[in-house]
C-alpha positions in Angstrom: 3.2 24.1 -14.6 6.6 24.0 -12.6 9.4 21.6 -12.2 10.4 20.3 -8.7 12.7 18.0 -7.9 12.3 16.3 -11.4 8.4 15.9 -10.6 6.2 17.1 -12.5 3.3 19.0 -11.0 0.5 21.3 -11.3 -1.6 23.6 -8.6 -5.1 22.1 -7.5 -6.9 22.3 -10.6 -6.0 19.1 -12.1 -3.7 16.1 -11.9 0.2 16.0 -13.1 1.4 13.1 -14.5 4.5 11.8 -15.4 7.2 9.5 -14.0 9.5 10.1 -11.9 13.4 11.0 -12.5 16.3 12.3 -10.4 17.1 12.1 -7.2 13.3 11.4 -5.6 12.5 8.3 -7.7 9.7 6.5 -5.7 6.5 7.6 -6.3 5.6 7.4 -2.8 7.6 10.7 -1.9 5.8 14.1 -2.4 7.8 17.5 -2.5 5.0 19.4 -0.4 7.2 22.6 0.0 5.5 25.2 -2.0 2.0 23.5 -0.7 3.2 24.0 3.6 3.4 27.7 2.5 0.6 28.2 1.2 -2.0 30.3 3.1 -5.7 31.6 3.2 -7.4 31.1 -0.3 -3.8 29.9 -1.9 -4.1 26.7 0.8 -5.8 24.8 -2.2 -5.3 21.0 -2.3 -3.3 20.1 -5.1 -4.2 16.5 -7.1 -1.2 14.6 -8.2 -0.3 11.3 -10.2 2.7 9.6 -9.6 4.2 6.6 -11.4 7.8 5.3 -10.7 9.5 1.8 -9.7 8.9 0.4 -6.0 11.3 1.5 -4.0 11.3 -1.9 -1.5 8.8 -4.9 -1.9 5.4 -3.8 -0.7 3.4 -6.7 0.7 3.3 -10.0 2.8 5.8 -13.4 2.7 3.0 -15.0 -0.3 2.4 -12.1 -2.1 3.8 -8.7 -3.0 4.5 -5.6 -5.3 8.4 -6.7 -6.1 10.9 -4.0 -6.0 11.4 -2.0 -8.6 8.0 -3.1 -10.4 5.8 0.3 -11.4 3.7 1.6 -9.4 1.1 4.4 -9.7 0.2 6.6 -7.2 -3.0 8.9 -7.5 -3.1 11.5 -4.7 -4.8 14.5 -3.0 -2.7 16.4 -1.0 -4.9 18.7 1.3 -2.5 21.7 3.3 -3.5 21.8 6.9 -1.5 24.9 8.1 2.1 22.4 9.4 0.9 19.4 7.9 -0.5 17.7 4.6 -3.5 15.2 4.9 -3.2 12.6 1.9 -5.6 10.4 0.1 -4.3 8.1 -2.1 -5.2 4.9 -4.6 -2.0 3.2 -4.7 -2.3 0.4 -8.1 0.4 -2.2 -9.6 0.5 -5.9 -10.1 1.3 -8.0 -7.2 3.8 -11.0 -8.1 3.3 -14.3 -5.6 2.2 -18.0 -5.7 -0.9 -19.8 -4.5 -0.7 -21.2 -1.1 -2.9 -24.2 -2.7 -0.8 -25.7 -5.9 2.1 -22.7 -6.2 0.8 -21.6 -9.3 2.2 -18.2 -10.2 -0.2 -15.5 -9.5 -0.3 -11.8 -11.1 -3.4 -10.1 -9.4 -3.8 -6.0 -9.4 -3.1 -4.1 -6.6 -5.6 -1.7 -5.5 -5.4 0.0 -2.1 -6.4 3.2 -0.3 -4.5 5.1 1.8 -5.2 7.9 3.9 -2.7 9.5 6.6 -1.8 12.8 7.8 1.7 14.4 7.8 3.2 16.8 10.2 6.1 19.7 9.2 5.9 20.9 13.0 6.6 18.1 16.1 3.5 20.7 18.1 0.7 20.2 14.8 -1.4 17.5 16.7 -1.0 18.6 20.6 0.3 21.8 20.4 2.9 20.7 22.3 6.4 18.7 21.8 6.1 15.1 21.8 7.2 13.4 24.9 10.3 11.6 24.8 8.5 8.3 26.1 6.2 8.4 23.5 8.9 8.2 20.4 8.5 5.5 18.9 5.3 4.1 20.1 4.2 3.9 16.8 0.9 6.5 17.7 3.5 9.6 16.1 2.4 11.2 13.7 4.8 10.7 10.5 7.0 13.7 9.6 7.6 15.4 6.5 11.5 15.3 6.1 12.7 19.1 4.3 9.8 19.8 2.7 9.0 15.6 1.5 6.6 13.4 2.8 6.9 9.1 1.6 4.3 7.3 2.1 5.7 4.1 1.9 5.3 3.2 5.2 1.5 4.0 5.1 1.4 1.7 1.9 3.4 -1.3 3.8 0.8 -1.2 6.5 -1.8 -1.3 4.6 -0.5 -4.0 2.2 -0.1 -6.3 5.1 -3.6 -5.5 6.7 -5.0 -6.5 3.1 -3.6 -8.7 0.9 -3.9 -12.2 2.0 -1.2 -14.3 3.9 -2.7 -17.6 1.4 -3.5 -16.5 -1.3 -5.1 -18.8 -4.2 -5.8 -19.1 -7.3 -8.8 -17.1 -8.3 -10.7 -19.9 -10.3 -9.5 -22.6 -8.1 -6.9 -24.5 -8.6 -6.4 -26.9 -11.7 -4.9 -30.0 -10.1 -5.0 -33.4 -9.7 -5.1 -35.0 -6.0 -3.5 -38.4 -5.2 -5.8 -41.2 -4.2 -6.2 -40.5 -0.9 -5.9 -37.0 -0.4 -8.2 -33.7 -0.5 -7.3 -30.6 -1.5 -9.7 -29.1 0.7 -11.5 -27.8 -2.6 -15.6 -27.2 -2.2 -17.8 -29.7 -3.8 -15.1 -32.9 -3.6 -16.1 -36.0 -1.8 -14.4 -36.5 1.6 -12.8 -40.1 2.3 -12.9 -41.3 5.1 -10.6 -43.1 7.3 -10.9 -46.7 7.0 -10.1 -46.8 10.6 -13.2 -44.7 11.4 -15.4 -46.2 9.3 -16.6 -49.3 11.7 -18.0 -46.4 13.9 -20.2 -44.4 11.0 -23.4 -46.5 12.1 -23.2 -44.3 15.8 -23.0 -41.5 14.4 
């Protein structure tokens, strides 16, 4: 087992563990030097476990992993020659309210991830990327002296799953004025006293 960077890590054969200190803090960053030279039957993928504070809120406006709240981060890093593909279960607890009452609401965070890195601008086309396509958003994302982050990946993905309303789980445990639905299954609808000359047409 070596030291890089103040990660711990370990070659392929099983996951390293341990939280993060130093100078790369998020767990979201990888130190993929040592794996972008590695060739023929060394070009193993490596499995790694990450666990360190968020390094920005990951998440939509209702509901999100706060900053600085752990996060674990359980990847495989696979070498393709100038770039890394990486699979990853990104978990932590999501902090938000209900859209419905504003209860407080804790649920676990369980997403996938998968995205491939480059080292090289020529890995995907074998050629350097056109200046009119920078910044398009259809780049490939670039490993940065010898570290890819994949928080951009995660922020995507967050906002692509997690709910813009959430609710409660259980439904919600409140009262509704006389008057007013809460939109909840199963509760009588009232109806307008202005309509209700007309319910024999209908």
């Amino acid at each position: 087992m070596t030291q890089h960077s103040g990660l711990c890590q370990s070659r392929a054969r099983g996951p390293a563990q341990g939280k993060l200190v130093g100078a790369m803090k998020s767990p979201l960053k990888f130190d993929v030097t040592e794996l972008l030279r590695s060739q023929g039957t060394d070009a193993l993928p490596e499995h790694r476990v990450q666990t360190g504070p968020a390094p920005e809120r990951i998440g939509v406006e209702m509901i999100g992993i706060p900053e600085g709240t752990e996060v674990k981060v359980d990847a495989t890093l696979t070498p393709l020659g100038s770039g890394v593909l990486v699979d990853a279960d990104v978990t932590g607890t999501l902090s938000g309210e209900c859209a419905r009452c504003l209860a407080e609401l804790h649920p676990e965070l369980d997403l996938h991830v998968s995205q491939v890195f480059s080292a090289d601008e020529s890995f995907v086309s074998g050629d350097e990327a056109e200046e009119e396509d920078r910044g398009s958003g259809d780049e490939v994302p670039e490993i940065k002296d010898g570290i890819l982050d994949l928080l951009q990946t995660v922020i995507d993905e967050a906002g692509l799953s997690l709910p813009f309303a959430p609710t409660c789980e259980e439904g919600c445990d409140v009262d509704a004025p006389d008057g007013v639905t809460t939109g909840v299954s199963g509760e009588e609808e009232r109806v307008d006293p202005r309509w209700s000359g007309l319910e024999k047409f209908l």
